[in-house]
Each structure stands twice: as structure tokens, then as C-alpha cells.
C-alpha positions as CSV (number, residue, x, y, z in Angstrom):
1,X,-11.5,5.8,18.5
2,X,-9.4,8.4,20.2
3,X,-7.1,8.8,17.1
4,X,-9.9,10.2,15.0
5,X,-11.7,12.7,17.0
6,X,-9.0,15.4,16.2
7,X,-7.8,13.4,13.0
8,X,-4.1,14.0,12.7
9,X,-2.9,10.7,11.3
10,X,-1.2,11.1,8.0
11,X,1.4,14.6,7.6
12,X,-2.1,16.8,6.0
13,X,-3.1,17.2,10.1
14,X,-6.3,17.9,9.1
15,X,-7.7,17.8,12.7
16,X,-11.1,16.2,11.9
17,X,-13.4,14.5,14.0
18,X,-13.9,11.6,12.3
19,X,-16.3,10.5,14.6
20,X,-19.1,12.2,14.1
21,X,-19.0,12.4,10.6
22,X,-16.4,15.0,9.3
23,X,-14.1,14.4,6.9
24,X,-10.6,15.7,6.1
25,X,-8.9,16.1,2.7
26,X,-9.3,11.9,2.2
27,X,-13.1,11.8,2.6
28,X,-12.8,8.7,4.9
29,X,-15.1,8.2,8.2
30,X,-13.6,6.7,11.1
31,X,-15.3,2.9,10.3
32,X,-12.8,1.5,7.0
33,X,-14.1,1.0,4.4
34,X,-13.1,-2.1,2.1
35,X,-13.3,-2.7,-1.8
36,X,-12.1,-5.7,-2.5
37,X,-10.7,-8.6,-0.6
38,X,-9.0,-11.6,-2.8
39,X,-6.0,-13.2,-4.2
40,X,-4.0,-11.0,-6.5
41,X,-1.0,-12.7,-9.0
42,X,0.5,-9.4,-10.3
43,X,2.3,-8.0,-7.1
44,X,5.9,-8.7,-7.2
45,X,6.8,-12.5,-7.4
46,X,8.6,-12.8,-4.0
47,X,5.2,-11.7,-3.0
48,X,3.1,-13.4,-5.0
49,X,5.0,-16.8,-4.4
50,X,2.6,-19.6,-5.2
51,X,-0.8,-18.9,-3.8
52,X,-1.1,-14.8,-4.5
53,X,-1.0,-12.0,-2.2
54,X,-4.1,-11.6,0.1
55,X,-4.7,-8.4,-1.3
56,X,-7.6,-5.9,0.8
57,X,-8.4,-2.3,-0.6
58,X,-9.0,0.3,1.3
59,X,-11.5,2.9,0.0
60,X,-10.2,6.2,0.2
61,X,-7.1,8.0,0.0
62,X,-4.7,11.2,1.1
63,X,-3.5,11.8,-1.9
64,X,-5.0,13.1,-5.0
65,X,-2.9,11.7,-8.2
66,X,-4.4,12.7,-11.8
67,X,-3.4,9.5,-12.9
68,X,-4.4,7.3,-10.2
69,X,-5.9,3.8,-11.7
70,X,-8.2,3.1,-8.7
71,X,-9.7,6.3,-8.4
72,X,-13.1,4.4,-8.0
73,X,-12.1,3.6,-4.4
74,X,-9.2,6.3,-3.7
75,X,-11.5,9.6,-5.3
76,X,-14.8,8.4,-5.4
77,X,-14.9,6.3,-2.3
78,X,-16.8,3.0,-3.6
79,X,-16.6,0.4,-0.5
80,X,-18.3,-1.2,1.9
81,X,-17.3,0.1,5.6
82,X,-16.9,-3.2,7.9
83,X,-16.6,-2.9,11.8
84,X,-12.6,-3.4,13.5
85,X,-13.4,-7.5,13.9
86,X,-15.1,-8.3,10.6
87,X,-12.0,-6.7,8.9
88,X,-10.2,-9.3,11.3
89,X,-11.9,-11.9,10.0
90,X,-11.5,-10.6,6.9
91,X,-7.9,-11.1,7.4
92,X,-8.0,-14.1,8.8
93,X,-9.4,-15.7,5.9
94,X,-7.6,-14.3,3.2
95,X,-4.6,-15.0,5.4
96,X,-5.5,-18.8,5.1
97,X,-5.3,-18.8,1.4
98,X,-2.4,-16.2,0.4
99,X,1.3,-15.9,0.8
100,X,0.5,-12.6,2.9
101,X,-2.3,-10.2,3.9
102,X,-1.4,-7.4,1.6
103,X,-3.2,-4.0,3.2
104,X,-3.7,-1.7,0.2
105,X,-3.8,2.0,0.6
106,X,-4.4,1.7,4.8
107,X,-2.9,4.7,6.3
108,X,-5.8,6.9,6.8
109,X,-7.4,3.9,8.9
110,X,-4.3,3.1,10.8
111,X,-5.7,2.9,14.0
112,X,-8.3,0.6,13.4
113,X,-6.9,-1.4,11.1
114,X,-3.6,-2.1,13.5
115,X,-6.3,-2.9,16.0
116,X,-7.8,-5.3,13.5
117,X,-4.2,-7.0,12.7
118,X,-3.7,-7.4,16.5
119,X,-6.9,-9.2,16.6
120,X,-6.3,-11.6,14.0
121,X,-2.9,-12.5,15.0
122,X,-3.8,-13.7,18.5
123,X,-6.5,-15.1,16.4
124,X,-4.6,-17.3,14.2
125,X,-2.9,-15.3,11.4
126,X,0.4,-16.5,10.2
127,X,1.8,-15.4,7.2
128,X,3.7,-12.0,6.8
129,X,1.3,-9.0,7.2
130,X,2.1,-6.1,4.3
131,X,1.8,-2.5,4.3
132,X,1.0,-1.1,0.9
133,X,1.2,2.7,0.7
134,X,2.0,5.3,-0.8
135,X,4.5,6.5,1.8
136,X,2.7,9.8,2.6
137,X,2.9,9.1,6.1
138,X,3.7,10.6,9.6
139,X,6.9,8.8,11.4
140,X,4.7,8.2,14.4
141,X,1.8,6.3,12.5
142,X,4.8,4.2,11.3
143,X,5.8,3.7,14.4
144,X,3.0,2.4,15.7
145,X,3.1,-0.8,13.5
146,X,6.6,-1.9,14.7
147,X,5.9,-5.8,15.4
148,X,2.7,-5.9,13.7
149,X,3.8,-5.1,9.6
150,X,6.7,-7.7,8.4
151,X,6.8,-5.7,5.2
152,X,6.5,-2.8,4.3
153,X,5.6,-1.8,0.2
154,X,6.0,2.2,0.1
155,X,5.5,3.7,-3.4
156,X,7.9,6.2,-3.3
157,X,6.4,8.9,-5.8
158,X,8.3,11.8,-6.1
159,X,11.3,13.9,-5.3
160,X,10.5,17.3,-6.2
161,X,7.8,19.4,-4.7
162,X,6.6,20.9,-8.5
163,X,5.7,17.4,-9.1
164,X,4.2,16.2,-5.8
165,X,1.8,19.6,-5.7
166,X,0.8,19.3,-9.7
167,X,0.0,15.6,-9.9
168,X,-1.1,14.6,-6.4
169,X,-1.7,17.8,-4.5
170,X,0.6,17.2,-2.0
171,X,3.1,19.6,-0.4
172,X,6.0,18.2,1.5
173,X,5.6,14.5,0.1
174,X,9.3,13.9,-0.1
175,X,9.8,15.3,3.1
176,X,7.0,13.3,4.9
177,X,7.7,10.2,2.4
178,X,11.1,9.8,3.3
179,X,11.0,10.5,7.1
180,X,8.2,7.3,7.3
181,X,10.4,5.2,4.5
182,X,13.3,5.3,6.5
183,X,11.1,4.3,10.0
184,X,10.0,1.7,7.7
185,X,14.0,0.4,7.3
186,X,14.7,1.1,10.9
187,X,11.8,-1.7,11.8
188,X,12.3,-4.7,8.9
189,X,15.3,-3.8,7.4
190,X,16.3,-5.8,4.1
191,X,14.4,-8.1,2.7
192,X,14.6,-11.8,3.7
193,X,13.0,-14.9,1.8
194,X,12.1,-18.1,2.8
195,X,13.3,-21.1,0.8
196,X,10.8,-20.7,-2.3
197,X,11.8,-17.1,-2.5
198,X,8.8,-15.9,-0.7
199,X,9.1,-12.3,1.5
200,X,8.9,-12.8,5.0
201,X,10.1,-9.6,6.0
202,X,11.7,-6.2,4.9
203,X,11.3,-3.4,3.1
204,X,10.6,-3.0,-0.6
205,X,10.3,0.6,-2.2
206,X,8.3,1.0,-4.9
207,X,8.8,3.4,-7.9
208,X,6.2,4.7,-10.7
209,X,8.3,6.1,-13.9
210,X,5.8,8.8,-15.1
211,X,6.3,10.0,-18.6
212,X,8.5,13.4,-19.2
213,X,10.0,13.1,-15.8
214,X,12.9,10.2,-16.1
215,X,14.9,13.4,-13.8
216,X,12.3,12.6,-10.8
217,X,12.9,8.6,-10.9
218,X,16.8,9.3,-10.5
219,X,16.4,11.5,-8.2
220,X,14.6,8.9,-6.2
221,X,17.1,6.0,-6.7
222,X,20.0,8.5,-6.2
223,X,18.4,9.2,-2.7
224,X,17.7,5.1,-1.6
225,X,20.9,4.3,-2.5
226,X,22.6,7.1,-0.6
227,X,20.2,7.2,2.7
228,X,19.1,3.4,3.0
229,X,22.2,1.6,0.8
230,X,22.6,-0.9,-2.3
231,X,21.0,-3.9,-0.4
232,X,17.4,-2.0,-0.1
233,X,15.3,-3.4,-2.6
234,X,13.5,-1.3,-5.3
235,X,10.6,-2.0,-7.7
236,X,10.8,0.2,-10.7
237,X,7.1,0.3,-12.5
238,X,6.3,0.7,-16.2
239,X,2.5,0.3,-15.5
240,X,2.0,4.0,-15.8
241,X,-1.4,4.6,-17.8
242,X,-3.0,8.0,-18.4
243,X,-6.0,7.1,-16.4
244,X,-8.7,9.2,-14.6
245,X,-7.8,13.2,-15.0
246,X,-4.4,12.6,-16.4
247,X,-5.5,13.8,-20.0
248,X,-6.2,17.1,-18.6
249,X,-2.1,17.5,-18.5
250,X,-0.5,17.2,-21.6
251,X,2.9,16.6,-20.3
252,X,1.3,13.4,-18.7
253,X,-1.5,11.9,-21.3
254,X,0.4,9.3,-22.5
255,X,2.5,5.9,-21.7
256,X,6.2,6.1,-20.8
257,X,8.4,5.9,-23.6
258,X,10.7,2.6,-23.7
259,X,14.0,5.0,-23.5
260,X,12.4,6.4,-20.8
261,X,12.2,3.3,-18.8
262,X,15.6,2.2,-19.8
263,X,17.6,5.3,-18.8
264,X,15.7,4.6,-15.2
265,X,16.8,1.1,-15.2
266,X,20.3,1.2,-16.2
267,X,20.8,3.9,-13.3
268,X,19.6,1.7,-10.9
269,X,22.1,-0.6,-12.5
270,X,24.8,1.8,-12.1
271,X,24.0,2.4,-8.8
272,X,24.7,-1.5,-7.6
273,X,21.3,-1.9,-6.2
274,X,21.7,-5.8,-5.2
275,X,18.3,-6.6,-5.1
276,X,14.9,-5.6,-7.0
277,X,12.3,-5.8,-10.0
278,X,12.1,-4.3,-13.6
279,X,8.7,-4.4,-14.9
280,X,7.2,-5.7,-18.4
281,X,6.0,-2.7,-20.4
282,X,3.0,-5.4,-21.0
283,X,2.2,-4.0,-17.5
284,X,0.9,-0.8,-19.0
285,X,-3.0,-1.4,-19.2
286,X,-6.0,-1.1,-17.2
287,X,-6.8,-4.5,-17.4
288,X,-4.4,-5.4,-14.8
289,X,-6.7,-2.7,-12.5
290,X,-8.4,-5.1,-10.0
291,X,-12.6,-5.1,-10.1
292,X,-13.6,-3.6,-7.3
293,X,-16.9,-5.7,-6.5
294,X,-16.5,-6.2,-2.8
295,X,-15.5,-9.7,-3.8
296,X,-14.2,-11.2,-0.5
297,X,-16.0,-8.9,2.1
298,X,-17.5,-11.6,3.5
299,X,-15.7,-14.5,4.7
300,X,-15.9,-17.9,3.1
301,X,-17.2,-20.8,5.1
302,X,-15.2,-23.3,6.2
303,X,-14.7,-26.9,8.0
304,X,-14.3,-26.7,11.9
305,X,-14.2,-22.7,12.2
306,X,-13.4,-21.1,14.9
307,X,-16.3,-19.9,17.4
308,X,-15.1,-16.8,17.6
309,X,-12.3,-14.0,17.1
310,X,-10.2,-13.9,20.3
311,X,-11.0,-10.5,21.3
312,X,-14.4,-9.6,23.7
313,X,-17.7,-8.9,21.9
314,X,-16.5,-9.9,18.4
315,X,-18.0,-11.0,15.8
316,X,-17.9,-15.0,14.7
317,X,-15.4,-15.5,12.2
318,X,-15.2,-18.3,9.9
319,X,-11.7,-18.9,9.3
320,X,-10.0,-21.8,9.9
321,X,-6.4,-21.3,11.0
């Protein structure tokens, strides 16, 4: 794929050729690579509805958190790498069981995996198709999904550089991160529900609280509410755990305090966001961290399938629709 000989995808440019084998700064290939493929119950309920979100991992990542929970896919690149149309059929079949496909972590294979949604929508694929990221994104990748993401779940990380560079090795975040969010608005705008209270479109921006720096989180509300107004809808996160490398920064090697949380939740208050979540501190443990088996890489078998995806030398597919 054109888009990977001269890699310049996410805001690092790193000007790769993926395809033949070199690698910029997140150690992905140009084939994706999957984790894990299933239902998942702990997103946000208007996500989650009554069946799950159709959650699929993506190995890999462009950022580089200390803390990061997953790091067995995101660091150390644990996955299976699946061609363009199994990963359609991938979603396809998740897509027939969830309340959404939820695409974890997929920006550094946004070429493909567009090309994959495409694939499974003239295919069959109904429900709302969600883009989970960490927001670290050029405007022109984000771009490119107009019409084929209904939501759009940014974690929107941090406002300062000092914290961006230190815990994630990333100059420029905010500046990249709030260029793509604000794409992201442009395209799906508020959130709309059906009549279970289930997301069919819109935009939801995510928020991890991280311990010592309650001034960062209000920075970042401070900013939504200003640049995208009260009606956005923001999910503030208590699940922070001192995971992977985060013991080797004091500041950072342990939970968020209660008051810490609270002083972040009662601005948001202040601010008359309309619309949102608060999070259990109950959240706070690495059991809720998924088990990345590659569970669900291979689609499950079912009455009447289709003979094939609708797209020219693809692979069968045994979905039903």
C-alpha cells in the first residue's frame, strides 16, 4: 500500500517504508496486526448497550506511555498480523454479535484497516463502526474516515508538553491531539442514541486522571468546553494503575487519590458539560486489562454464511449478516 512506503501517517512522519520491512518509532509492518477480537462489557454503557462492544486490538502503538496497561500489544508487539479481508471478516463477525466494532489503538494501520471497513460494510456490517485512539493523529488520516467511523473514542491525554514528552515521549501531542479531535467533531458531532440509549454516532473524548497532575485534567476540560462546547461528551477515567515502567517515576507509582478524582469531577461539573461518564474507582486494577490470547482471530462458523466478502480475490468469510 502506497501510504506505507514513505510512512507518514500519524504527526511522528517517520518516513518509513513499511513495506519492505522497516519500522518507525511504533514497530508496526504494513500487514496489522490483531490481539484480540471479542465482546468487551467495561467500555462505556452507551457503548456497551446489551450485547458488548465488538472490541479488536491492534498490536502496536505511536506512543510510548510508562504506564500503559496493554503494553503486551502496544510495546512489545504480541499479535497475529491478518491480511486487509480476513480483518474484514473479522469485522463482520464481531459486528454480528456486538452493539459496534470498536477498533482499538488503529491509527498506525489506517490505511488498511479503512480499506478493511469499506469491505465489510458493502459486505454486510451494520452497527456503528468506532474509533478508539489515543488522538495522536494527523488531520488528514482523520479525514480519511469521514463516512466510514460513526464514532469516534479519542483519549485525550495531556495538555502540557512536560507531561506528553516524560510519560509518553511525545512532543507536540496537544497540538496534533487537538487538531484530529476537533476533525473528529467536525465529521459526527454530538453524540446521538438510539432508543435503548445505545451510541450511534458522535464523538466521545476520553480522559485518564493520572496521579500528581489534577492541573493537566483541567486543563483538558477547560479546553473541550471552550473549543468544542458543553454538549461534547467526556469520559473522565479513574482506572489509572501504575503498570509496566510507571514505578520507575515516583511522581506516578501509585493510584490516584479520591480528592484527586473529585476536584476533576466537580470542574467538569462547573463547567456544565451536559453529557458524560464518571468512573468507579473499582475501575482501578489490572484485572479489568483484557487477555490478549488472539481470542476471536478467527471467525466463528455460522448457519448460511456468505460465500464470500464482496470485494475481488477475498478470502471466504463466515459471517452471517
Amino acid at each position: 500500500m502506497k501510504a506505507f512506503q514513505q510512512c507518514r501517517i500519524c504527526p511522528r512522519e517517520c518516513g518509513v517504508d513499511r513495506t519492505k520491512g522497516e519500522t518507525g518509532w511504533c514497530g508496526a509492518g504494513a500487514a496489522p496486526k490483531v490481539a484480540r477480537a471479542g465482546l468487551h462489557f467495561w467500555e462505556e454503557p452507551c457503548l456497551v448497550g446489551t450485547r458488548g462492544s465488538g472490541t479488536v486490538f491492534f498490536s502496536h502503538c505511536n506512543l510510548s506511555c510508562v504506564y500503559c496497561q496493554n503494553h503486551r500489544i502496544s510495546s512489545e508487539g504480541f499479535g497475529r498480523e491478518v491480511t486487509t479481508e480476513r480483518l474484514a471478516c473479522i469485522l463482520l463477525d464481531i459486528g454480528a454479535r456486538a452493539e459496534n466494532v470498536n477498533l482499538v489503538s488503529p491509527t498506525h494501520y489506517a490505511p488498511v484497516v479503512t480499506e478493511a471497513v469499506r469491505i465489510a460494510k458493502a459486505s454486510g456490517l451494520r452497527v456503528p463502526v468506532v474509533w478508539n485512539s489515543n488522538a495522536y493523529e494527523s488531520p488528514e488520516t482523520i479525514q480519511a474516515l469521514n463516512s466510514l467511523v460513526d464514532i469516534y473514542l479519542p483519549d485525550l491525554k495531556y495538555f502540557s508538553e512536560e507531561s506528553a514528552v516524560r510519560y509518553s515521549a511525545v512532543p507536540g501531542y496537544f497540538a496534533a491531539a487537538s487538531r484530529a479531535i476537533e476533525e473528529m467533531n467536525a465529521q459526527v458531532g454530538e453524540v446521538q442514541t438510539d432508543g435503548r440509549g445505545v451510541a450511534r454516532k458522535g464523538l466521545i473524548i476520553r480522559h485518564l486522571v493520572l496521579p500528581g497532575l489534577v492541573e493537566e485534567s483541567l486543563a483538558v476540560l477547560e479546553w473541550v468546553r471552550t473549543r468544542l462546547g458543553r454538549r461534547t461528551w467526556v469520559s473522565l477515567m479513574a482506572q489509572y494503575c501504575p503498570a509496566h515502567r510507571a514505578g520507575d517515576y515516583p511522581e506516578i507509582a501509585r493510584p490516584i487519590l479520591t480528592a484527586e478524582y473529585q476536584a476533576v469531577v466537580e470542574r467538569f461539573i462547573e463547567l456544565g458539560f451536559e453529557g458524560g461518564y464518571c468512573q468507579e474507582r473499582s475501575a482501578a486494577s489490572l484485572a479489568f486489562v483484557p487477555d490478549f490470547d488472539l481470542s476471536g482471530m478467527d471467525p466463528v462458523d455460522r448457519a448460511d454464511p456468505p460465500s464470500a466478502l464482496k470485494v475481488p480475490n477475498s478470502e471466504p468469510c463466515h459471517s452471517s449478516f
